[in-house]
C-alpha positions as CSV (number, residue, x, y, z in Angstrom):
1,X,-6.8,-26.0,-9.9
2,X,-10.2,-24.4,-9.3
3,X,-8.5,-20.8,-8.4
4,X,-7.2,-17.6,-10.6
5,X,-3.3,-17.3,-10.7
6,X,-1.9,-14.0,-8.5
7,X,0.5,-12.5,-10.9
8,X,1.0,-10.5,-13.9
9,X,1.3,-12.2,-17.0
10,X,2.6,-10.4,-19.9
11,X,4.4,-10.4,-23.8
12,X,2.0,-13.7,-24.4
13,X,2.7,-15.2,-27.9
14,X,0.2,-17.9,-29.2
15,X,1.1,-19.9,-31.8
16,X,4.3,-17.4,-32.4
17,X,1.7,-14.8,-32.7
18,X,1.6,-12.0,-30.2
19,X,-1.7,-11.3,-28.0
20,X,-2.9,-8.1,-27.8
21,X,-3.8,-7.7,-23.8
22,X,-5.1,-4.3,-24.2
23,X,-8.2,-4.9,-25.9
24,X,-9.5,-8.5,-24.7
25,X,-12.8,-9.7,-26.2
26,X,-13.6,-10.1,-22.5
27,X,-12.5,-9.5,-18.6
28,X,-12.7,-10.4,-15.5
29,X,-11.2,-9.4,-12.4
30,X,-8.2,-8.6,-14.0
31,X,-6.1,-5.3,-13.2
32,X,-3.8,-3.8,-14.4
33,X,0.1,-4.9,-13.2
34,X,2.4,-2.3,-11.0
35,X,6.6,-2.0,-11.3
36,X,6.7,-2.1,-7.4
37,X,4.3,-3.8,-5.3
38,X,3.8,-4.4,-2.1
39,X,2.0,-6.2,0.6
40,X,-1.7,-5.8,0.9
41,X,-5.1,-5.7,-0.9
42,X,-5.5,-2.7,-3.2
43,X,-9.4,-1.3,-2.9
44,X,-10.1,1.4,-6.0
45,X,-12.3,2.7,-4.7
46,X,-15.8,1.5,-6.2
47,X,-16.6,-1.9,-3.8
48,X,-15.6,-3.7,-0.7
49,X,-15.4,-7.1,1.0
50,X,-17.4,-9.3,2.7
51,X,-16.5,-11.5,5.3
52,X,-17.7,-14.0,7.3
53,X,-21.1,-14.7,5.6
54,X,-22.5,-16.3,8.4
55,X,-22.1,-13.4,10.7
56,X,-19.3,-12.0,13.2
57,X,-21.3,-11.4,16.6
58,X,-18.7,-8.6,18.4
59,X,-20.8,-9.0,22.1
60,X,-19.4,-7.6,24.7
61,X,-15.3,-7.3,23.6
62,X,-13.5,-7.4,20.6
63,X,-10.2,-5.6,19.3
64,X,-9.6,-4.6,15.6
65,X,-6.0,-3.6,14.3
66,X,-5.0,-3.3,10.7
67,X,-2.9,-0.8,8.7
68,X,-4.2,1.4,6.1
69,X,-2.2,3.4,3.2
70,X,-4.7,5.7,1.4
71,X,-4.2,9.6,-0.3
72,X,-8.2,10.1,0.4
73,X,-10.0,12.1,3.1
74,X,-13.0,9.9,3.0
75,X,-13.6,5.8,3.1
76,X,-15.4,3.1,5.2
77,X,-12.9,1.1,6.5
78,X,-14.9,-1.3,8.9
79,X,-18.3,-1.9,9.5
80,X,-20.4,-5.2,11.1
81,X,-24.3,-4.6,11.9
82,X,-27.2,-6.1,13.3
83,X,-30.9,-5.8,12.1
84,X,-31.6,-3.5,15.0
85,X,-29.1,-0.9,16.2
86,X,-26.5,-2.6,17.4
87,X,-23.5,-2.2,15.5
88,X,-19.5,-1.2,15.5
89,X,-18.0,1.5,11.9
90,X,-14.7,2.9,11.5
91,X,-14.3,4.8,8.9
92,X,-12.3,8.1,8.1
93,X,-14.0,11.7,7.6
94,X,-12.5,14.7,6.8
95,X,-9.1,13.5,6.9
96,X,-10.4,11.8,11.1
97,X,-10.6,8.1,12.0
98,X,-14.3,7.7,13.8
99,X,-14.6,4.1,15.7
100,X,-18.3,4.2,16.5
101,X,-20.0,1.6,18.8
102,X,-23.7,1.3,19.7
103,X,-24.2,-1.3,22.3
104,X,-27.8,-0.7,21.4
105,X,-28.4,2.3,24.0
106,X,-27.1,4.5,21.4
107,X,-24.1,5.2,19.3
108,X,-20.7,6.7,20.5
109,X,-17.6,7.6,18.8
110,X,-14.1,7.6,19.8
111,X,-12.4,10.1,17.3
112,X,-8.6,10.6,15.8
113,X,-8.4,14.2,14.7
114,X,-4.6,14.5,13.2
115,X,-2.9,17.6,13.5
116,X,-3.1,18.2,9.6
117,X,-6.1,17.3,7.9
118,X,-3.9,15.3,4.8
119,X,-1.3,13.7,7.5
120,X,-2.9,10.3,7.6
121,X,-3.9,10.4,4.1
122,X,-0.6,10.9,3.0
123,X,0.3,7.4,0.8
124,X,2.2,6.2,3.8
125,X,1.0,3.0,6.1
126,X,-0.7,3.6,9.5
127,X,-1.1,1.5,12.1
128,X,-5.0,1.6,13.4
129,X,-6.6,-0.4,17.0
130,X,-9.9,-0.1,18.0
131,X,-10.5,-2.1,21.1
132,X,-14.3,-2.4,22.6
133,X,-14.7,-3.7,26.1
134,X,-18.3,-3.8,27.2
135,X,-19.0,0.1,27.2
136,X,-15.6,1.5,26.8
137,X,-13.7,2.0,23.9
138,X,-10.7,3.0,22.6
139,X,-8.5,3.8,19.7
140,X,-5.2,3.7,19.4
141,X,-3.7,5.1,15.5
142,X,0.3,5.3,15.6
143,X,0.7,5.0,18.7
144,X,-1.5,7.5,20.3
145,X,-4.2,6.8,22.0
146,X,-8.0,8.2,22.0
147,X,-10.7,6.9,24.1
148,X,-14.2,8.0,25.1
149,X,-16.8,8.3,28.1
150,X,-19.8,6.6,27.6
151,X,-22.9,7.5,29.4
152,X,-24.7,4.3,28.6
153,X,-22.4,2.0,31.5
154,X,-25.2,-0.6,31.5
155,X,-25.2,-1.4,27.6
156,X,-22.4,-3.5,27.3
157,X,-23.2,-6.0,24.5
158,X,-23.1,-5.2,20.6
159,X,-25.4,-7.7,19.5
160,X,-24.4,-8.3,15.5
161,X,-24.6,-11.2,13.1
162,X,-24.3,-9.5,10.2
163,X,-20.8,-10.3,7.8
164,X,-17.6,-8.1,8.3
165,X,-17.5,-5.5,5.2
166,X,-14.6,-3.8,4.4
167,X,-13.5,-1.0,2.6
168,X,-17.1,-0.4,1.6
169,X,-20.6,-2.1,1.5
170,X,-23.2,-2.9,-0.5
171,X,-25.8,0.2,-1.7
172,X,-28.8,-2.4,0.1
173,X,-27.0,-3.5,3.5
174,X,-27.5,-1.2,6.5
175,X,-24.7,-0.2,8.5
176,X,-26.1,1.3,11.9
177,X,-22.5,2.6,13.1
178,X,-21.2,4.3,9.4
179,X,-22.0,7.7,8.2
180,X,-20.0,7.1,5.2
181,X,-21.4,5.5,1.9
182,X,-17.6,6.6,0.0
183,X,-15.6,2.9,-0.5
184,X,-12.0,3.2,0.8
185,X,-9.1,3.6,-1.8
186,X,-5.9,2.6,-1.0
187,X,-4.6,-0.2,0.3
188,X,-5.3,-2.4,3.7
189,X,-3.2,-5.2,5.2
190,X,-2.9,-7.3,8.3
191,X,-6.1,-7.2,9.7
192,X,-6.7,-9.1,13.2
193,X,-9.6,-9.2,15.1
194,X,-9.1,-10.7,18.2
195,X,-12.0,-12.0,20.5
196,X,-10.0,-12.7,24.3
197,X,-7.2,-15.5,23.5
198,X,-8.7,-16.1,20.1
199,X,-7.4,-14.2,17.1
200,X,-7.8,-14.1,13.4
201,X,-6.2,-12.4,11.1
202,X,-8.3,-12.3,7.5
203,X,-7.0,-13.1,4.2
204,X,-9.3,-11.2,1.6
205,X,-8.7,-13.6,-1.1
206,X,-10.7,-15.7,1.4
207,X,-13.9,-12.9,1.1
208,X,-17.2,-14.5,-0.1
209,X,-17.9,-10.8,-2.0
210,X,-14.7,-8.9,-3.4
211,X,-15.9,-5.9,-5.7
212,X,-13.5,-3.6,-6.7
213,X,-10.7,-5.1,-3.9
214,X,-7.2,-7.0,-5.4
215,X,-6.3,-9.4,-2.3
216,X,-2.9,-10.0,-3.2
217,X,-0.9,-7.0,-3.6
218,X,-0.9,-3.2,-3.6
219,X,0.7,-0.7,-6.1
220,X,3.8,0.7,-4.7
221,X,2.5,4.4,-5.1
222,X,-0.8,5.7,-5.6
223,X,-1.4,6.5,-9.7
């Protein structure tokens, strides 16, 4: 077995001697264990995770959906770049969900304003889709729909080969389509890209960088 154990371990006696967890001569990865849990991968708030090292090229069409449970205004939820300025962010601002897309003729935004600044950072799950074909684009958070007109018709292709970082990225990696450096906290699940009949949803224990991200479960409230 070449993998960490996903669980909470606890009341450890050695030798009929009890372990004291709370002050371990050394840690790693390790957090602490919630009464109720649920599905997801918890992000505190300090990293992200990488995927796909070898690079996710979006092109011309690709939809994103995954649910988010956070209590903060601000956090990079999505981001995959190029070298150049093609690129595809979503990220929340002030309380807003901002899908940005630059095609490489120049950035637009399709943006989720909710009626009250706190109602999607509230603790409780939403349901996000943001869905690129060629030049238009769209967002779709709990049902309603947002989309945008884009005066660059003959830019249809976001050329990126850069890996998928969520919740975050690192402080060296450009991201031509965030404006947020703040890492997400709160808690992410089932997220599905899907490129025409092909679709793939990502397990984040699977990430080739986790900082700061617990893949297997989420605390049942925020603490």
């Amino acid at each position: 077995v070449t993998h960490s154990i996903p669980a909470c371990i606890g009341s450890m006696t050695f030798n009929g001697k009890q372990l004291d967890n709370e002050s371990p001569v050394s840690i790693f990865a390790v957090n602490k264990c919630y009464e109720t849990v649920q599905d997801g991968t918890f992000f505190d708030g300090s990293g992200f995770a990488a995927l796909v090292r070898e690079g996710y090229k979006v092109r011309a069409d690709v939809n994103i959906s995954l649910e988010f449970r956070t209590t903060a205004v601000h956090g990079v939820l999505l981001g995959v770049s190029s070298a150049k300025v093609d690129a595809i962010g979503l990220e929340i601002v002030h309380g807003k969900v901002l899908f940005h897309v630059n095609n490489g003729a120049g950035r637009i935004t399709a943006a989720y304003e909710p009626r009250g600044t706190n109602s999607l950072c509230d603790g409780k799950w939403h349901k996000l889709q943001a869905n690129k074909s060629k030049h238009h684009i769209s967002l779709i958070i709990d049902g309603n729909l947002v989309h945008t007109d884009n005066p660059h018709v003959q830019s249809t292709s976001a050329d990126t080969n850069n890996p998928i970082y969520v919740g975050g990225y690192p402080a060296d990696v450009k991201q031509n389509c965030l404006t947020s450096k703040s890492s997400f906290r709160g808690c992410l699940r089932n997220l599905v890209l899907t490129k025409g009949q092909h679709t793939e949803l990502f397990d984040f224990s699977r990430a080739f960088d986790l900082r700061g991200v617990f893949p297997h479960s989420c605390p049942g409230a925020e603490h």
